[in-house]
KEFIDO-672033 format. One record per residue (C-alpha): x, y, z; residue in three letters. Coordinates in nm, 3 decimals, always signed. Layout:
<gukols>
{east X, north Y, up Z, rest ala}
...
</gukols>
This chain:
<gukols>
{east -0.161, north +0.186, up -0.886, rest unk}
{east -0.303, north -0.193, up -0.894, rest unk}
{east -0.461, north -0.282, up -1.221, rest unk}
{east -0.797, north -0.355, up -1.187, rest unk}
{east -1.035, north -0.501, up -1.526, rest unk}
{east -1.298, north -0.773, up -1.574, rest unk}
{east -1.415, north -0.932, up -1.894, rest unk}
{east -1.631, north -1.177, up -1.945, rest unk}
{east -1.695, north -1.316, up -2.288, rest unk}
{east -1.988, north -1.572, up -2.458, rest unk}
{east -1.989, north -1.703, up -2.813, rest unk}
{east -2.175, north -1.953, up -3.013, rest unk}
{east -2.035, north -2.055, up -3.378, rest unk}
{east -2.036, north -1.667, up -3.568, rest unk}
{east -2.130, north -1.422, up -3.297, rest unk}
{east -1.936, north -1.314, up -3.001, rest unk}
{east -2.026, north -1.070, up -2.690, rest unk}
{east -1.782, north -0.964, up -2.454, rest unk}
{east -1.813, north -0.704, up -2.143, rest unk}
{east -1.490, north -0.549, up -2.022, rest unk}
{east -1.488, north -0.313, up -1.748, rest unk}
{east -1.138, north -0.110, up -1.689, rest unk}
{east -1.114, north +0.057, up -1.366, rest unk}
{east -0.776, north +0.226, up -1.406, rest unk}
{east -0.680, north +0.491, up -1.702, rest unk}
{east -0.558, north +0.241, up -2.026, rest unk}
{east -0.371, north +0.293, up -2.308, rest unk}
{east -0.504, north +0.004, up -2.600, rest unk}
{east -0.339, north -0.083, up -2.872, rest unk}
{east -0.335, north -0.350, up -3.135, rest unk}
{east -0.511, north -0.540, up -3.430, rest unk}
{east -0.943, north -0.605, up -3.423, rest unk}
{east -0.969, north -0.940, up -3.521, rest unk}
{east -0.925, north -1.069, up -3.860, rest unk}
{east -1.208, north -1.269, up -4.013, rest unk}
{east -1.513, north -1.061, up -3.786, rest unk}
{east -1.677, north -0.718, up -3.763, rest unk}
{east -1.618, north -0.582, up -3.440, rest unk}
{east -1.853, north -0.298, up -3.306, rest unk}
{east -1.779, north -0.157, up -2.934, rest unk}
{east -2.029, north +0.043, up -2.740, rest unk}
{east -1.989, north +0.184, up -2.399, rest unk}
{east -2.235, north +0.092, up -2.136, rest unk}
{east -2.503, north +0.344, up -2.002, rest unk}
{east -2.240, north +0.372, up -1.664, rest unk}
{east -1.932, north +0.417, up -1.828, rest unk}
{east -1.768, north +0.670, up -1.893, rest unk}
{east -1.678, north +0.870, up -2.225, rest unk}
{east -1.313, north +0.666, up -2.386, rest unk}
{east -1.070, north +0.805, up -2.725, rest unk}
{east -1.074, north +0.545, up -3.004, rest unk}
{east -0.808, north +0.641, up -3.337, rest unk}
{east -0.864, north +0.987, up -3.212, rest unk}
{east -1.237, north +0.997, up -3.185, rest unk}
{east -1.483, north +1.078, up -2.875, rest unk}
{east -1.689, north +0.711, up -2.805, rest unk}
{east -1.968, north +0.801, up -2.605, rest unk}
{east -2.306, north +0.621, up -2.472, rest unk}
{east -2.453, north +0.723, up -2.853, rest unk}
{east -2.172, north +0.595, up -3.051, rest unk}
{east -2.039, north +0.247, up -3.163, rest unk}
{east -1.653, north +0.217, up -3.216, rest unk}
{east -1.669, north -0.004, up -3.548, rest unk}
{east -1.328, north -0.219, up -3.640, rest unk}
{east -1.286, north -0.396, up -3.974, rest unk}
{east -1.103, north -0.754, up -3.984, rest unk}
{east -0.751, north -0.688, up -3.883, rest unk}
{east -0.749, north -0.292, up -3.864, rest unk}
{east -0.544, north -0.089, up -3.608, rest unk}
{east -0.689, north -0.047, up -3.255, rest unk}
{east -0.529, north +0.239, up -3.074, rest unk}
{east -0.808, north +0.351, up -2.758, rest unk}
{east -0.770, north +0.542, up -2.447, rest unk}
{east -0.951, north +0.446, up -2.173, rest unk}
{east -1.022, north +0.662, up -1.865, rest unk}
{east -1.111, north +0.511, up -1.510, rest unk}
{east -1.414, north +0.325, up -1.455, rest unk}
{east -1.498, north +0.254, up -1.843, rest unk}
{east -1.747, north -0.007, up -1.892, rest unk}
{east -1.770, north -0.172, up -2.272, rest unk}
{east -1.981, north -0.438, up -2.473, rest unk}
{east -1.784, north -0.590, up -2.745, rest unk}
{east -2.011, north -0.780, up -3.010, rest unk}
{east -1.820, north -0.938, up -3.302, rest unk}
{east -1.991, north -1.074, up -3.618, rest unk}
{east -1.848, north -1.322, up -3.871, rest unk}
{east -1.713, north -1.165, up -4.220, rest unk}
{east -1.798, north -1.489, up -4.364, rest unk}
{east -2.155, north -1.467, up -4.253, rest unk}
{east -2.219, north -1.137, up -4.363, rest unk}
{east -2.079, north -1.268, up -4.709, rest unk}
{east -2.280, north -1.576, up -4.695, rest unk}
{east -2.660, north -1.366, up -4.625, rest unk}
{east -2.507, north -1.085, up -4.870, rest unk}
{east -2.842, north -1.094, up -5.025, rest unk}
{east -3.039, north -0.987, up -4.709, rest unk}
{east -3.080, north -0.590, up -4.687, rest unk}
{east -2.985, north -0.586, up -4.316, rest unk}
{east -2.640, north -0.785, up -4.409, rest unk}
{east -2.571, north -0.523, up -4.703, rest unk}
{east -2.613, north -0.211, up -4.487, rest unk}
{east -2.388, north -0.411, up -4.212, rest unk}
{east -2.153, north -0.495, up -4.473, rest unk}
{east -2.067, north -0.110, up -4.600, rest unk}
{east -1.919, north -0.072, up -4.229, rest unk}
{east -1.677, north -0.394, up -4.218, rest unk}
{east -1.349, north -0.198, up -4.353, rest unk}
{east -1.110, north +0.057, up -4.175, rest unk}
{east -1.198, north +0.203, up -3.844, rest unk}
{east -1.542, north +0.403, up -3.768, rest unk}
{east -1.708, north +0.583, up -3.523, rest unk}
{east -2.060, north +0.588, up -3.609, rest unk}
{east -2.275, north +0.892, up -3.410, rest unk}
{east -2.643, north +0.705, up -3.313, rest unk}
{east -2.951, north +0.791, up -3.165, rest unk}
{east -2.969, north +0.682, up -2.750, rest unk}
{east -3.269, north +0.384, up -2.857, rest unk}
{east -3.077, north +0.272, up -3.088, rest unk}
{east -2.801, north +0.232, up -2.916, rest unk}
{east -3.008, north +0.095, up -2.602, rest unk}
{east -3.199, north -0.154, up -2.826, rest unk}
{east -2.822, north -0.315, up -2.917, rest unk}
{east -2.725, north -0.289, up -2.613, rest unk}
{east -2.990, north -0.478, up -2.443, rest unk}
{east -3.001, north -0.724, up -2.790, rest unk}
{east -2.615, north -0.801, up -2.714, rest unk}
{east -2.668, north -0.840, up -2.330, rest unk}
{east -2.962, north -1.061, up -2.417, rest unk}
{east -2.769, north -1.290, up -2.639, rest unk}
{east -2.449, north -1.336, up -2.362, rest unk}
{east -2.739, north -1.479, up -2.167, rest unk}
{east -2.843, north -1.692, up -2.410, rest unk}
{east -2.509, north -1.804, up -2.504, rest unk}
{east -2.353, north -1.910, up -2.184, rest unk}
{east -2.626, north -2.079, up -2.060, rest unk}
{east -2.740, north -2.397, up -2.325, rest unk}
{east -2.632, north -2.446, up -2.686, rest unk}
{east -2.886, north -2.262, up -2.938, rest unk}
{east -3.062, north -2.490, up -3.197, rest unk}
{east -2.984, north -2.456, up -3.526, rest unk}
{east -3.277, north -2.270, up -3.657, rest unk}
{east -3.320, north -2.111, up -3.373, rest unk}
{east -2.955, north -1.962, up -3.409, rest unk}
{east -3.013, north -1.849, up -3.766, rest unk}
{east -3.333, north -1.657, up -3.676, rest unk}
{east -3.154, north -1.459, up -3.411, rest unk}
{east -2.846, north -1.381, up -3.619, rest unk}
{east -3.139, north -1.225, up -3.877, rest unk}
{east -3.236, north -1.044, up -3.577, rest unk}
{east -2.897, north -0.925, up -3.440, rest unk}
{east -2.813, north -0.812, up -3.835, rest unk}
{east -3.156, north -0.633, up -3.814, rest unk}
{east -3.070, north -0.396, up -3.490, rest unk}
{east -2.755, north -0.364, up -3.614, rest unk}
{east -2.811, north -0.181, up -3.933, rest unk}
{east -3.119, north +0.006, up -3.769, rest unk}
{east -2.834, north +0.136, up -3.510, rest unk}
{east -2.596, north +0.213, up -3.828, rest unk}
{east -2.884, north +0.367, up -3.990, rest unk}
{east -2.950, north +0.619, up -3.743, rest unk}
{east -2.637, north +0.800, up -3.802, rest unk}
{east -2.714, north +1.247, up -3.608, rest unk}
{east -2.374, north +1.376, up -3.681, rest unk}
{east -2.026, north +1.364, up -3.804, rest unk}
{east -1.712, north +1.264, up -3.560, rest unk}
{east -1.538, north +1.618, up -3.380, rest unk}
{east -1.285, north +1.685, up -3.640, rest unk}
{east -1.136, north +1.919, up -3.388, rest unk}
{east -1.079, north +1.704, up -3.142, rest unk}
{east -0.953, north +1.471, up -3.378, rest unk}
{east -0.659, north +1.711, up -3.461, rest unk}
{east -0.582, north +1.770, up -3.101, rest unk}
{east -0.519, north +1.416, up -3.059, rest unk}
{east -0.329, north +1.339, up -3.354, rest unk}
{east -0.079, north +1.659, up -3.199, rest unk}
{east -0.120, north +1.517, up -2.805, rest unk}
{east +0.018, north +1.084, up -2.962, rest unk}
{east +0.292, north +1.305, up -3.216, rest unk}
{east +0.413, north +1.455, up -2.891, rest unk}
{east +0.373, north +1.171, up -2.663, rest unk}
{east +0.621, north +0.943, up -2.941, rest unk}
{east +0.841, north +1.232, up -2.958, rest unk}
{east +0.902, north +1.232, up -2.574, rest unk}
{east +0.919, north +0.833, up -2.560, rest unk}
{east +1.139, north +0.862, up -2.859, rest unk}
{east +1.414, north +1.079, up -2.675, rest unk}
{east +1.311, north +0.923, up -2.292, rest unk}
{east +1.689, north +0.847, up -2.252, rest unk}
{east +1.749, north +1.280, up -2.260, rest unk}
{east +1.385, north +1.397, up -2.243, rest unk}
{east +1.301, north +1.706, up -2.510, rest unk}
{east +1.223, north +2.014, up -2.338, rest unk}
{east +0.872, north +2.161, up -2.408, rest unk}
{east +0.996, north +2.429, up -2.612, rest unk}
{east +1.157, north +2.142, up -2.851, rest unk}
{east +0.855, north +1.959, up -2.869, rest unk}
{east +0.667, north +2.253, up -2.954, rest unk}
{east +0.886, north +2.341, up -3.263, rest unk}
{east +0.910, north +1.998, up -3.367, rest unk}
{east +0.517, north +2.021, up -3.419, rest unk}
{east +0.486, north +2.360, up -3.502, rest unk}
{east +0.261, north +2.533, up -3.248, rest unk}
{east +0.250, north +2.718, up -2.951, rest unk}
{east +0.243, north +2.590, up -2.581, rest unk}
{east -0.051, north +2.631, up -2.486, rest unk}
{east -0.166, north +2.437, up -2.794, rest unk}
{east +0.060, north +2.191, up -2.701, rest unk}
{east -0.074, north +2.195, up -2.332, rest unk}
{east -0.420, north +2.192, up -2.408, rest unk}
{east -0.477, north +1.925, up -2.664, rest unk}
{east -0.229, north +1.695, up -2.445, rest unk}
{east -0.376, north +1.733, up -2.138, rest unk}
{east -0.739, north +1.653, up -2.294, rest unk}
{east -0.643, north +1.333, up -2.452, rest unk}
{east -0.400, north +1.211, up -2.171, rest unk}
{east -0.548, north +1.372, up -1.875, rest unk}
{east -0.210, north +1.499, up -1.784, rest unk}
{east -0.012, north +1.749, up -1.860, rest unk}
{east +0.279, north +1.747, up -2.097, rest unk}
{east +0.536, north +1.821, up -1.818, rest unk}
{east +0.393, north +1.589, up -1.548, rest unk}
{east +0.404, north +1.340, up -1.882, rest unk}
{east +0.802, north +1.381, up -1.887, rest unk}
{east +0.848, north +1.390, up -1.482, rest unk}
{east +0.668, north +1.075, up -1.488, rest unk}
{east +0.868, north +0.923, up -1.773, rest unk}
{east +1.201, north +1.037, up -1.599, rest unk}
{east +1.079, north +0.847, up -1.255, rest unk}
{east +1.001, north +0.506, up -1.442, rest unk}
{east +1.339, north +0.569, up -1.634, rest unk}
{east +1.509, north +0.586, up -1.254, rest unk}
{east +1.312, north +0.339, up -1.121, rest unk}
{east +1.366, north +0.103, up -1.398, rest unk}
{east +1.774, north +0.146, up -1.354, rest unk}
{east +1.772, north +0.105, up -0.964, rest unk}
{east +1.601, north -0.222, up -0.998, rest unk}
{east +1.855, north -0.344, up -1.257, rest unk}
{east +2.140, north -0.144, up -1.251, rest unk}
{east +2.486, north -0.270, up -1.164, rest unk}
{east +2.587, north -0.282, up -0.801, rest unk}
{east +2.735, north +0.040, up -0.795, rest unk}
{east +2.425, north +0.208, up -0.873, rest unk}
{east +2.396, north +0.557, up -0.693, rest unk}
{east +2.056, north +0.699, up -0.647, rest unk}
{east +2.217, north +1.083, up -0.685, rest unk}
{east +2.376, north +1.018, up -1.045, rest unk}
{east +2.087, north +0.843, up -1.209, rest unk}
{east +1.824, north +1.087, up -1.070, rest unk}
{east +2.044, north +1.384, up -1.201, rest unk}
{east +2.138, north +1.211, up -1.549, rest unk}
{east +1.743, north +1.243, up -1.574, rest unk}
{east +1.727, north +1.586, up -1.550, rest unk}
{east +1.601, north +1.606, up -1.147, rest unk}
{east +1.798, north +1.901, up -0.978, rest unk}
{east +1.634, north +1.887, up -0.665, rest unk}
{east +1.712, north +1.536, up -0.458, rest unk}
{east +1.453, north +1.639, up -0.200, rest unk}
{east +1.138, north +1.683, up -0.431, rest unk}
{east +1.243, north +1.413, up -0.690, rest unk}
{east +1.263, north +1.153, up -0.394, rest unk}
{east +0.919, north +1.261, up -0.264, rest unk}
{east +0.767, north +1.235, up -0.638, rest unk}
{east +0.928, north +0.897, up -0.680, rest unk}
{east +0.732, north +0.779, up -0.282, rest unk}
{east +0.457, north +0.893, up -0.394, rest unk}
{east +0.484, north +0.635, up -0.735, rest unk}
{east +0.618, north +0.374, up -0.663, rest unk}
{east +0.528, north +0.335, up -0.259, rest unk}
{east +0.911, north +0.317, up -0.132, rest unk}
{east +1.209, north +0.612, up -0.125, rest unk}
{east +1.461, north +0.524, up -0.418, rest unk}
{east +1.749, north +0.386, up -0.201, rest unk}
{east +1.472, north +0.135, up -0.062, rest unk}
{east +1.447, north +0.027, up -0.370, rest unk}
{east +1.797, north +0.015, up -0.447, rest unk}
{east +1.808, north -0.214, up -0.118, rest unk}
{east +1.606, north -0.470, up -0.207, rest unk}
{east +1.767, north -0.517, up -0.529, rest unk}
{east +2.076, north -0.574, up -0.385, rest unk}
{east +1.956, north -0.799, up -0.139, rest unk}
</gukols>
């Protein structure tokens, strides 16, 4: 499937706004960066994403210290604002109440449970300085009053904590990426789902349901898929004797007939077309 995303990003000197829209299903990981505050929150269109195991939603902001572990799943058509504060600033105005409630939230990763307003009101505050940025350089005192500001709806939003993150789901997804590393782990002679189930200790069905709510896809159509990018991956570089039969068997498809109408349906050509124009 083509990849489809947008971002478009504004700054000026110790604030930064992005907006990112991801179109297709995403798997993010990485580092936030290391000398800012980074706090993510999904616009009012977008739909629900997994960040370190936690539900985001339209009433949450995904918080990242400097330098902490991102690890987010997107689904399609999510929609984010990204608005990054300077660590330095916060330590410079570490006397201002606003800065000092901002300041609790600038280590580890954090999903932070708000009301809708205040979500809204830093929504619309972050939309409102991209504007500002991209258009004309902000004076100087101008620039300090609306970081005051921005520091202001920020803590109110942090303030208005409802509820504590699903533990519960949080467990299911810690099982669904153990059994997703397990399979990648062993992609060269893919585990059966009995094996992954006693590797993690729990029944299928377990198994089944907490993978197929993170990933949106079953365990087993997890592995089929793995086993067609393994084939297709060794028909486009394989040596010139390649033969469509033995790789697709030596990853565990019995049946030519389905496994070459799996791998159309993927990639957008029959395996031995592939094969072709590799050799050609």
């Amino acid at each position: 499937e083509r990849f489809e995303s947008s971002m478009v990003s504004a700054y000026d000197r110790e604030i930064q706004v992005d907006l990112e829209v991801w179109r297709n299903p995403l798997e993010i990981t990485g580092t936030a960066p290391r000398d800012a505050l980074s706090l993510v929150l999904p616009l009012s269109d977008s739909n629900n994403y997994v960040s370190g195991g936690l539900k985001v939603t339209t009433e949450h902001i995904d918080l990242f210290g400097p330098g902490c572990e991102v690890f987010a799943l997107m689904k399609q058509q999510t929609s984010l604002m990204a608005l990054s504060i300077s660590i330095e600033a916060l330590e410079r105005l570490a006397d201002l109440p606003a800065a000092m409630v901002v300041a609790e939230y600038a280590e580890g990763h954090k999903v932070v449970s708000t009301t809708s307003q205040a979500a809204e009101d830093l929504r619309q505050w972050g939309a409102g300085l991209q504007q500002r940025f991209k258009h004309h350089p902000i004076p100087d005192e101008t620039y300090d009053q609306l970081f005051d500001e921005i520091l202001l709806v920020i803590a109110r939003a942090l303030q208005s904590m409802k509820e504590d993150p699903d533990k519960s789901f949080q467990r299911r997804f810690d099982l669904a990426r153990r059994a997703r590393e397990y399979m990648l782990e062993r992609r060269s002679c893919p585990p059966a789902i009995s094996e992954i189930c006693a590797f993690l200790k729990i029944s299928e069905r377990t198994l089944h349901n907490a993978f197929s709510e993170t990933y949106q896809v079953s365990p087993k159509r997890f592995l089929k898929t793995q086993r067609l990018i393994a084939v297709h991956q060794e028909l486009k570089s394989g040596v010139a004797s390649a033969n469509v039969t033995d790789i697709a068997t030596r990853e565990g498809f019995s049946s030519l007939g389905y496994f070459a109408r799996y791998y159309q349906a993927m990639f957008g050509e029959l395996p031995s077309e592939t094969l072709r124009r590799r050799s050609a």
